[in-house]
C-alpha positions as CSV (number, residue, x, y, z in Angstrom):
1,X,-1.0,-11.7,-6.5
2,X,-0.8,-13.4,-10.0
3,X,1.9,-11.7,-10.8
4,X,3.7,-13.0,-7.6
5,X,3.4,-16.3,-8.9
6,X,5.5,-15.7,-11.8
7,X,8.4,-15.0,-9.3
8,X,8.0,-17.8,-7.1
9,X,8.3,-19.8,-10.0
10,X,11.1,-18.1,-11.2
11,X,9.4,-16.4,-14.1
12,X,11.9,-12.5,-14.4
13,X,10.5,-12.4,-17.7
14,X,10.7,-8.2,-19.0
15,X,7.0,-8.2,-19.8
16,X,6.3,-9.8,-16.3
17,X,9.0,-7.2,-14.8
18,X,7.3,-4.6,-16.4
19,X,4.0,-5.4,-15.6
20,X,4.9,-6.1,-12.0
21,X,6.5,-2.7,-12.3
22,X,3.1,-0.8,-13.2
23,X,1.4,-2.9,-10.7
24,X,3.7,-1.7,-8.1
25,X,3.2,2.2,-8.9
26,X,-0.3,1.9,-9.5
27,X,-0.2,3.0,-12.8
28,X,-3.2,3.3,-14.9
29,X,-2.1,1.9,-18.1
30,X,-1.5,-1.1,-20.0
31,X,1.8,-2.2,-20.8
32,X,1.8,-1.1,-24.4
33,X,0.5,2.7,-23.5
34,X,3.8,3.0,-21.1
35,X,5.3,5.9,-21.9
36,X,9.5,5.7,-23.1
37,X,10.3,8.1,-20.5
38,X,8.9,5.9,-17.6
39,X,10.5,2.7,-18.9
40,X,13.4,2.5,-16.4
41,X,11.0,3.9,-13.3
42,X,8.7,1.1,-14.3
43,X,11.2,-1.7,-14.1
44,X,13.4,-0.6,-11.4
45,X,10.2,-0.8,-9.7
46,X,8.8,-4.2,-11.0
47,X,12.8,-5.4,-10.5
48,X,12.1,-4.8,-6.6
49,X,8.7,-5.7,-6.3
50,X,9.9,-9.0,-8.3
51,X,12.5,-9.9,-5.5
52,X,9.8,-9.0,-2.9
53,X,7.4,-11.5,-4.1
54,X,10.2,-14.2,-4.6
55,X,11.1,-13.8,-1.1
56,X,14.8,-12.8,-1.6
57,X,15.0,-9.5,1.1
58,X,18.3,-8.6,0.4
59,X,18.1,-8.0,-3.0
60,X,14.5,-6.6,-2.4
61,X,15.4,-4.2,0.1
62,X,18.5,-2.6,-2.3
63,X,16.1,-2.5,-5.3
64,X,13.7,-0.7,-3.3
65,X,16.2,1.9,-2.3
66,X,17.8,2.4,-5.1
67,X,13.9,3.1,-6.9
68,X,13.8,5.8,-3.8
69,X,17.4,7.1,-4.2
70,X,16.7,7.5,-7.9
71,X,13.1,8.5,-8.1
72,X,12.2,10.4,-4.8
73,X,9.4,12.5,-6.0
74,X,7.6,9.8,-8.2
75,X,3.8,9.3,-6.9
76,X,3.9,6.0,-5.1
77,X,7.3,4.9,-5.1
78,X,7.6,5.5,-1.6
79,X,4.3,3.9,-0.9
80,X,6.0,0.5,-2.7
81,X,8.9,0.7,-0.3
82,X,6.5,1.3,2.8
83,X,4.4,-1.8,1.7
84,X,8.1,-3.6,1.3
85,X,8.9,-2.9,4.6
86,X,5.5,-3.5,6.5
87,X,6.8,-7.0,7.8
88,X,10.2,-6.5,9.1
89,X,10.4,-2.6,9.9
90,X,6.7,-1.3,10.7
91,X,8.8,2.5,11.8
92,X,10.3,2.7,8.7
93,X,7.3,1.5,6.7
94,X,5.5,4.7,8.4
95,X,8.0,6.9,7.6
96,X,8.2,6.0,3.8
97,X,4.3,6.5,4.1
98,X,5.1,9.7,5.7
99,X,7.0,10.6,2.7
100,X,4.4,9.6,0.2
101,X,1.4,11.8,1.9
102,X,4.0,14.8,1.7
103,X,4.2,14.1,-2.5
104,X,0.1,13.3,-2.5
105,X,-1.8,14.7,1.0
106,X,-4.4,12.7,-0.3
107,X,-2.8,9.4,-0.6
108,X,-5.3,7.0,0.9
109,X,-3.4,4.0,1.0
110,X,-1.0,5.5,2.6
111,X,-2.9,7.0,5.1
112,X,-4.8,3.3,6.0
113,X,-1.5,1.4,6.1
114,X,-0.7,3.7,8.9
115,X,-3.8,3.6,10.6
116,X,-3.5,-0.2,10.7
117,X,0.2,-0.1,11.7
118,X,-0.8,1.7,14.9
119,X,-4.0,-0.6,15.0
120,X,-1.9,-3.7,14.9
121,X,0.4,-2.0,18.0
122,X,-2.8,-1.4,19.8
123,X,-2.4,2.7,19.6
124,X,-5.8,3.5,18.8
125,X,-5.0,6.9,19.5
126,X,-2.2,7.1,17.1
127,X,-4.6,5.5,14.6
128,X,-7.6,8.1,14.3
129,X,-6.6,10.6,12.4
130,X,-5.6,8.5,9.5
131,X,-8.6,6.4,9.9
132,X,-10.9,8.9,9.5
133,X,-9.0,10.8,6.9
134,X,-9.2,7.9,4.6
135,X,-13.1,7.0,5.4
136,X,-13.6,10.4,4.6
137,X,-11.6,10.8,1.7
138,X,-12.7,7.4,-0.1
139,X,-16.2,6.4,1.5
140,X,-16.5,3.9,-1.2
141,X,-14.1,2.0,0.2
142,X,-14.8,-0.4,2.7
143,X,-11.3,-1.4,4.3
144,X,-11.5,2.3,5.2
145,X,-14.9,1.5,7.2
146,X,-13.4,-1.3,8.3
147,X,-10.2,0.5,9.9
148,X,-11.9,3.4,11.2
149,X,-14.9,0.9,13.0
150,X,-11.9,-0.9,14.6
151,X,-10.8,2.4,15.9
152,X,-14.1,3.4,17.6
153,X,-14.5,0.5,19.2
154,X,-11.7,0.8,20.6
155,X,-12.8,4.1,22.0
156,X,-15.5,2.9,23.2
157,X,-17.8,4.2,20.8
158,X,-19.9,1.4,20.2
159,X,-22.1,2.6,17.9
160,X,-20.2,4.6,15.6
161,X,-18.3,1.5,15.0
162,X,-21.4,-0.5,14.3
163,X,-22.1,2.2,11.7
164,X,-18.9,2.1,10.0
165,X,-18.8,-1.8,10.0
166,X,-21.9,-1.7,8.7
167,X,-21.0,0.6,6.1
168,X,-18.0,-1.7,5.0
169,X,-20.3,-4.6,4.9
170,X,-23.0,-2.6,2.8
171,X,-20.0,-1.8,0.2
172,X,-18.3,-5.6,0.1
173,X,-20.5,-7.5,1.4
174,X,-18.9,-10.7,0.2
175,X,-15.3,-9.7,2.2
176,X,-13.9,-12.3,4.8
177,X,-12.7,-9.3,6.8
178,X,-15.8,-7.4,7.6
């Protein structure tokens, strides 16, 4: 989110790009321990996450698919497009998730923002299997309690979804959402 700011203000600095760019692909280094070879992955990425967050779509939406055009089996580059296209084209946003859990089965993000697509459409059905696969595969973390208690309420099963509330709670106990 701070680095948002620097595009709504304008800010397409390269450090800020590149940073935005890391950020985007969930890459655990710092700027300075990037390595040459990743330099145009990183800011192709931080390029279309930049036009994202200063709300310019068209341009967004062609950065993001050139990224995918050029660097289809990169870990999380089709998770960034999926996130892109959460708020316009939710079926296109699950298939880009899709794509990413083919690359890393045991992509969690991936896995939750499908859940809560299908949670948000009211198919609790549809929903389950990812929600449970990510509360299983990251019990740590509490948006996963949190999407998984919404699905067991909806099925009626009151108390499991007390539990896994309770579970999200116990982990953030200071979030707005649970």
């Amino acid at each position: 989110r701070v680095l948002a700011d620097f595009a709504l203000t304008g800010n397409d600095a390269p450090r800020v790009i590149e940073a935005m760019g890391i950020a985007t692909l969930r890459m655990p280094v710092l700027p300075e321990e990037l390595p040459g070879d990743k330099r145009e992955l990183v800011m192709m990425a931080g390029r279309a996450r930049y036009f994202m967050s200063a709300r310019m779509m068209a341009a967004a939406q062609a950065a993001f698919d050139a990224l995918t055009a050029r660097f289809p089996d990169t870990p999380n580059v089709h998770y960034a497009r999926g996130v892109f296209l959460l708020a316009e084209q939710q079926d296109a946003a699950i298939e880009a998730f899709t794509r990413e859990l083919k690359q890393q089965p045991h992509h969690v993000w991936s896995k939750l923002q499908i859940a809560f697509v299908h949670i948000r459409r009211g198919d609790f059905e549809a929903a389950r299997p990812f929600a449970q696969a990510a509360a299983t595969e990251a019990p740590t973390l509490s948006v996963s309690h949190n999407a998984l208690g919404q699905v067991l309420l909806e099925a009626g099963d009151t108390e499991g979804a007390i539990r896994e509330f309770q579970t999200g709670v116990k982990l953030t106990p200071d979030s707005p959402v649970l």
